[in-house]
Residue, then its C-alpha position, 0 to 999 in steps of 0.5 A: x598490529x600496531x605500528x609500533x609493535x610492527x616496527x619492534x618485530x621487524x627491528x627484532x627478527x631474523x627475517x621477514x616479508x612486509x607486504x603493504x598496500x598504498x591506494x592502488x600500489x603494493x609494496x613488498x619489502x623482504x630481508x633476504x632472499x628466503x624470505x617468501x618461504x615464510x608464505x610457504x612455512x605458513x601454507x604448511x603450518x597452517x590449513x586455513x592460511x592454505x586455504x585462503x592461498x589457494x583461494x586467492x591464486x584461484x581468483x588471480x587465474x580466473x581474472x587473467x583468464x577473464x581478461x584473456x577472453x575479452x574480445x576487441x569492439x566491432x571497430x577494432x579496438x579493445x576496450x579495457x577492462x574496468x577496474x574493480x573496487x579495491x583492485x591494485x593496478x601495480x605492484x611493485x618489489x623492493x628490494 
């Protein structure tokens, strides 16, 4: 979707959620507090939004999973895990 034409349906509607993604930083911006229910109106709407859903949920629990399990050096210390390519470190609402 052009810019434009994001802009005219976000000046148009009645309600939205705008997820957006700058380098490593994620942005949402919503219109009123029942606005994640368009995330859940989509799920029930339509399966293969479901499926994609379930998918990324499933790869968040296996990553903090993975994490969980990562264990401390012989010296005591932790080392952090490296990020992957396209990986957001943050991530940030706005209301």
């Amino acid at each position: 979707m052009a810019h434009r034409q994001a802009n005219k349906n976000i000046n148009t509607s009645d309600d939205f959620l705008l997820i957006s993604r700058h380098k490593n930083l994620i942005k949402i911006q919503s219109h009123n507090n029942d606005s994640p229910n368009i995330i859940l109106d989509l799920a029930v709407a339509n399966k293969p939004f479901l499926e994609l859903l379930r998918s990324v949920i499933n790869s968040v629990d296996e990553h903090q999973e993975k994490q969980k399990t990562d264990r401390p050096t012989p010296d005591g210390s932790s080392q952090p895990a490296k990020p992957e390519q396209g990986e957001v470190q943050e991530a940030e609402v706005i209301d």
